[in-house]
C-alpha positions in Angstrom: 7.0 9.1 -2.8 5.2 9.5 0.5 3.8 7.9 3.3 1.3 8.8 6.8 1.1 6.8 9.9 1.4 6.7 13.4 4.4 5.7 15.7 3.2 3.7 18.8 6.6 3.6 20.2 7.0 6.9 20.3 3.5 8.0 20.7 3.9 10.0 17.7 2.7 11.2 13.8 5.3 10.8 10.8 5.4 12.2 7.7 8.0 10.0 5.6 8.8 11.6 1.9 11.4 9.7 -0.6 12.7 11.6 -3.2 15.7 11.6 -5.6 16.9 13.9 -8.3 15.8 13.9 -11.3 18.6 13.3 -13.9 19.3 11.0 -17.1 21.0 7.8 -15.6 20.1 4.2 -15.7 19.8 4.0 -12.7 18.5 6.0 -9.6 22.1 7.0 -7.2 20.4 8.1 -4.1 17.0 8.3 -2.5 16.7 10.7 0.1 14.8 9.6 2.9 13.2 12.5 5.0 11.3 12.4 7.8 8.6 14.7 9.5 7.7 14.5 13.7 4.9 16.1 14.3 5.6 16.1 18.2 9.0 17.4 17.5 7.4 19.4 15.0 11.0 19.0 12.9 12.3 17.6 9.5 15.2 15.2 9.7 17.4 13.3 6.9 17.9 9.9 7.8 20.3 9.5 4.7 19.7 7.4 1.4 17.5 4.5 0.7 18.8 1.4 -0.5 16.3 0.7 -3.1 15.0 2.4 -6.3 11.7 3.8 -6.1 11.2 5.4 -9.1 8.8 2.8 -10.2 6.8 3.1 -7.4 2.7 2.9 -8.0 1.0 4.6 -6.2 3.4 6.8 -4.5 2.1 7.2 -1.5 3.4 3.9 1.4 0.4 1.5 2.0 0.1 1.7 6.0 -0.4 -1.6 8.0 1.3 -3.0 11.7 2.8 0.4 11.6 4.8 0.5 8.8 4.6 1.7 5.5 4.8 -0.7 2.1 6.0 -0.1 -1.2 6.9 -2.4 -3.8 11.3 -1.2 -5.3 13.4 -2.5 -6.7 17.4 -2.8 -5.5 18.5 -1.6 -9.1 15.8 -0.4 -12.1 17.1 -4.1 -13.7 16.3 -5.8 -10.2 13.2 -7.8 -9.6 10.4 -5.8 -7.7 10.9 -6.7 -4.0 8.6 -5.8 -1.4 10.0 -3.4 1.6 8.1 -2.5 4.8 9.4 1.2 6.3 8.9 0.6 10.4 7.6 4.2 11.4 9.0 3.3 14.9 12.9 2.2 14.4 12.8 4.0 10.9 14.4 1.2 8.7 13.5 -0.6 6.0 13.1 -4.7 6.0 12.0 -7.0 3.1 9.4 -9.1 3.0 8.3 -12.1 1.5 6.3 -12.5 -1.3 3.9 -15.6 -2.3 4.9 -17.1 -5.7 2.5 -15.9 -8.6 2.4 -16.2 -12.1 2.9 -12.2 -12.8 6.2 -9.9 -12.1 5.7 -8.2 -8.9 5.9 -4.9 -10.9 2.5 -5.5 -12.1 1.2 -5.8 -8.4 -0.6 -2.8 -6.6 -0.9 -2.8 -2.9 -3.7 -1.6 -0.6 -5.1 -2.4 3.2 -7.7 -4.7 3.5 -8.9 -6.0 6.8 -6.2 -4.5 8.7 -3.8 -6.7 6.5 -1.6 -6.4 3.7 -3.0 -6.9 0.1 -1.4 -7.4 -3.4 -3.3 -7.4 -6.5 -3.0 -7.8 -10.6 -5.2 -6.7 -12.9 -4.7 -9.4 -15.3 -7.3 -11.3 -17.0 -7.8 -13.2 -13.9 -7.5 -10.9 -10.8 -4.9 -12.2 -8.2 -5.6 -11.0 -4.8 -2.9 -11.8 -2.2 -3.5 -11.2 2.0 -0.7 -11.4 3.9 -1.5 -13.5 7.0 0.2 -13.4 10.5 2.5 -10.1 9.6 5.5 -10.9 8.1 4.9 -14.5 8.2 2.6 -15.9 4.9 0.0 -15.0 2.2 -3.7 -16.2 1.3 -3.8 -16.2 -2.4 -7.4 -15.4 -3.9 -8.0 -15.7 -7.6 -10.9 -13.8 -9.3 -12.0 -15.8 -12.6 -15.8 -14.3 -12.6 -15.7 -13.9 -16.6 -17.2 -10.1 -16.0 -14.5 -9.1 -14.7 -11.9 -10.4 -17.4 -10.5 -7.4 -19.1 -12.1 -4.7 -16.3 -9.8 -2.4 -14.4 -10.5 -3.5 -11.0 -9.4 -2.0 -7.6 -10.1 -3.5 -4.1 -11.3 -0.9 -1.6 -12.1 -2.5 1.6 -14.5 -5.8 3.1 -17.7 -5.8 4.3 -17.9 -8.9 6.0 -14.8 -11.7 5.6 -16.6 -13.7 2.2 -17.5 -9.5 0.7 -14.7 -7.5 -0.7 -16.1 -3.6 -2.2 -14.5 -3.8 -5.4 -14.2 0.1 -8.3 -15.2 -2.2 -11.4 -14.8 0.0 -14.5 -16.4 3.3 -12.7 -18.9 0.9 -10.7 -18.9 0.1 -7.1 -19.5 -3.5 -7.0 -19.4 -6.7 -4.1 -17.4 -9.8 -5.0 -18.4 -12.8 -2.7 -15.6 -15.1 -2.4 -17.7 -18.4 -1.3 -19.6 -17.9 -4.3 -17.5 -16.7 -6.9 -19.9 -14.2 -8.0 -20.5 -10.3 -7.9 -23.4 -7.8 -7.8 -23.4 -4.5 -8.6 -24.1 -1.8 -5.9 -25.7 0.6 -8.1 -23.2 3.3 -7.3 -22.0 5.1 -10.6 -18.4 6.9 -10.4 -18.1 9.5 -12.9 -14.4 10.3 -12.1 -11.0 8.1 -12.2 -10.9 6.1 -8.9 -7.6 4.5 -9.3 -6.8 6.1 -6.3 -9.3 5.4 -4.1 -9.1 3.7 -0.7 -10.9 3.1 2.2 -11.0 5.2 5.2 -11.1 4.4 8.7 -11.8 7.0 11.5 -8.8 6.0 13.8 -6.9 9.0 14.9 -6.8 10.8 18.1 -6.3 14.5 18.5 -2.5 15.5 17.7 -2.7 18.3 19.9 1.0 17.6 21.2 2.0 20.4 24.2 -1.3 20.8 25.1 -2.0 19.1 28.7 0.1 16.3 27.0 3.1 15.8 28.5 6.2 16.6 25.8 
């Protein structure tokens, strides 16, 4: 597992890879937490991780208010619980989930808005924003009968009622006021279960160059 983001404390790029051994247990012993500075331009181990992320989908940390997101579990027969890794303190904290009708190991989590999303693909999509970091969760439920049974990813918003939505290869707009979706006439031939939105945010990392350190 893997995550990208940007310390603002310490003015500074991080590269954060969890990983653990491979070997035939029940349960995962340690997960190494390793840590790359760009403006150190140095690997460190920070030691093990308290939680099991072997079940971790998708591997890579869902960045938002400077930390990195991933949905482990304290055991592989613990509950999913939902753990934020602050790029700037480097510790992990868990946060708190809205009640839902689905185990949280069914959820998927992505950036929307600048905010942290949960969804479920279930027959009726669930679509959870966290509001006021940290503190609760707007709970959105998708029952437009088109997209019962789809495999459904949100990608980003294009205004606050428009969500862009990968419908079964398709790139669609789901209007939340209305309840209803168009398509955008955009065909994806390949798997997009990966895909996210992009925003051009970073600076130069030219560290040492007429930058002090």
């Amino acid at each position: 597992m893997y995550g990208f983001g940007y310390d603002v404390v310490n003015d500074d790029y991080k590269v954060v890879a969890l990983s653990y051994y491979d070997i035939d247990e029940p349960d995962i012993v340690d997960t190494f937490v390793d840590i790359y500075s760009l403006r150190k331009g140095l690997w460190k181990r920070l030691g093990s991780s308290p939680y099991d992320h072997s079940l971790t989908d998708p591997a890579s940390g869902v960045l938002v208010n400077g930390a990195l997101h991933w949905f482990v579990s304290k055991t592989s027969n613990h509950p999913c619980v939902l753990v934020a890794f602050d790029l700037s303190d480097e510790t992990f904290l868990e946060l708190p989930v809205p009640p839902t009708d689905y185990n949280y190991s069914f959820f998927e989590l992505v950036a929307l808005r600048g905010r942290l999303c949960m969804f479920t693909k279930s027959n009726t999509i669930t679509i959870c924003l966290m509001e006021n970091y940290n503190m609760s969760w707007t709970v959105l439920r998708l029952t437009v009968p088109s997209l019962h049974d789809s495999l459904c990813t949100p990608l980003c918003s294009m205004t606050d009622d428009d969500f862009v939505m990968e419908v079964d290869e398709k790139l669609v707009v789901y209007n939340m006021k209305e309840d209803d979706l168009w398509d955008l006439g955009v065909d994806v031939s390949c798997d997009m279960h990966t895909a996210r939105n992009f925003i051009e945010s970073l600076v130069c990392p030219s560290f040492g160059n007429g930058t002090e350190g």
